[in-house]
C-alpha positions in Angstrom: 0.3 -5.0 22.4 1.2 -7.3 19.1 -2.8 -8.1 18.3 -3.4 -4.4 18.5 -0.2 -3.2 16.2 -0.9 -6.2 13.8 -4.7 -5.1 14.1 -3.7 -1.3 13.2 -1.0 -2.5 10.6 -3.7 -4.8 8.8 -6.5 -1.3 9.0 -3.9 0.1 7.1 -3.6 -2.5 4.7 -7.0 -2.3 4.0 -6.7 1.6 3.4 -3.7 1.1 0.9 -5.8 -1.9 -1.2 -8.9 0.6 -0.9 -6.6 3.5 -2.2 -5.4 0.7 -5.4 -8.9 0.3 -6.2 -9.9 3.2 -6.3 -7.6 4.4 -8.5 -8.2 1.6 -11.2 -12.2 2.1 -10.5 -11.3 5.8 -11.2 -8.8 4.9 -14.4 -12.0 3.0 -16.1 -14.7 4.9 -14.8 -12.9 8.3 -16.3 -13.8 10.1 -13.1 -12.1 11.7 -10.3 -12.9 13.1 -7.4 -12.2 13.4 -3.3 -11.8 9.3 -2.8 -8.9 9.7 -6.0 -6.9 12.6 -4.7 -7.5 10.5 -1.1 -6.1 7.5 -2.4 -3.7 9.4 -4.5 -2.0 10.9 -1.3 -2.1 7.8 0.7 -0.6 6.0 -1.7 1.5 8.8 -1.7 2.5 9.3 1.6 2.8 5.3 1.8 5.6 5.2 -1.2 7.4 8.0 0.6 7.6 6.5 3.7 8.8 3.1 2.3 11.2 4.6 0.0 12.5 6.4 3.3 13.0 3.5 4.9 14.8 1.8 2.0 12.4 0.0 0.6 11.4 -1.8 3.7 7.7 -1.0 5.8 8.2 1.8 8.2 5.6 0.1 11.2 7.6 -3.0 10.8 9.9 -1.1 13.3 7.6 -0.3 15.6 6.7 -3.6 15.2 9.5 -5.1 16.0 10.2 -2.8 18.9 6.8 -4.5 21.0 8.0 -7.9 20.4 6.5 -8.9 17.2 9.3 -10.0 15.2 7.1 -11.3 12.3 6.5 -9.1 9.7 3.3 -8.2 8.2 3.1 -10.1 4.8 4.5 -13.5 6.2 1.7 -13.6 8.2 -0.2 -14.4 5.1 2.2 -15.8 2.3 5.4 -17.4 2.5 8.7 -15.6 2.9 10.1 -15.7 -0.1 6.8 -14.2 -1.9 6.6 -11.8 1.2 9.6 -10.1 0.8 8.2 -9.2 -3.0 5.4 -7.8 -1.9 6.1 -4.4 -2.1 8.0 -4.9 -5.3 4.5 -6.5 -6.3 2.9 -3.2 -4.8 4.2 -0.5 -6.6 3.8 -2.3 -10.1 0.5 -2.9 -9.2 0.0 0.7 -8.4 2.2 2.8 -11.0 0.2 0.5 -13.5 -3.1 2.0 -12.3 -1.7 5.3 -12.0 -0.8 5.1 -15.9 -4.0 3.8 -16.7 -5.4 6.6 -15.4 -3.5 9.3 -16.8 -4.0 7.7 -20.2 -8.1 7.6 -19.5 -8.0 11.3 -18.1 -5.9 12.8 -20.6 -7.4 10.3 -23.7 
């Protein structure tokens, strides 16, 4: 059950750094279109959901309810850098979000 929630948890990684790009490929690009307004409202829905859970990932307790007491990031990076991850995240994102409005509106 842990290989198939960290193999779900990591598809949705891949969504939210698919929704990021496509923001910033929209932001220099000047367009927008269905994948924007999708990756808009994941990125959306994703932000909620961690800002519900005060500031921490939401399937980390679901997670952690199977058995899998590692969370997501640290299977990657070290714990300290992990923990700042979606610190990292969000800067990452509300830069490209600026970007765009700046290119759409310019």
């Amino acid at each position: 059950m842990v290989t198939f929630l960290r193999t779900v948890h990591g598809l949705i990684a891949v969504v939210m750094i698919a929704s990021v790009v496509a923001i910033y490929y929209a932001a220099f690009t000047k367009t927008h279109g269905l994948w924007l307004y999708l990756a808009a409202g994941a990125l959306s829905l994703e932000g909620l959901a961690i800002a519900m859970n005060k500031g921490n990932c939401p399937f980390g307790h679901v997670s952690q309810r199977f058995g899998d007491n590692k969370p997501f990031f640290e299977l990657f990076l070290p714990h300290r850098i992990a923990k700042q991850m979606f610190k990292v995240n969000f800067i990452i994102v509300l830069i490209g979000g600026i970007l765009l409005m700046i290119r759409l509106l310019a």
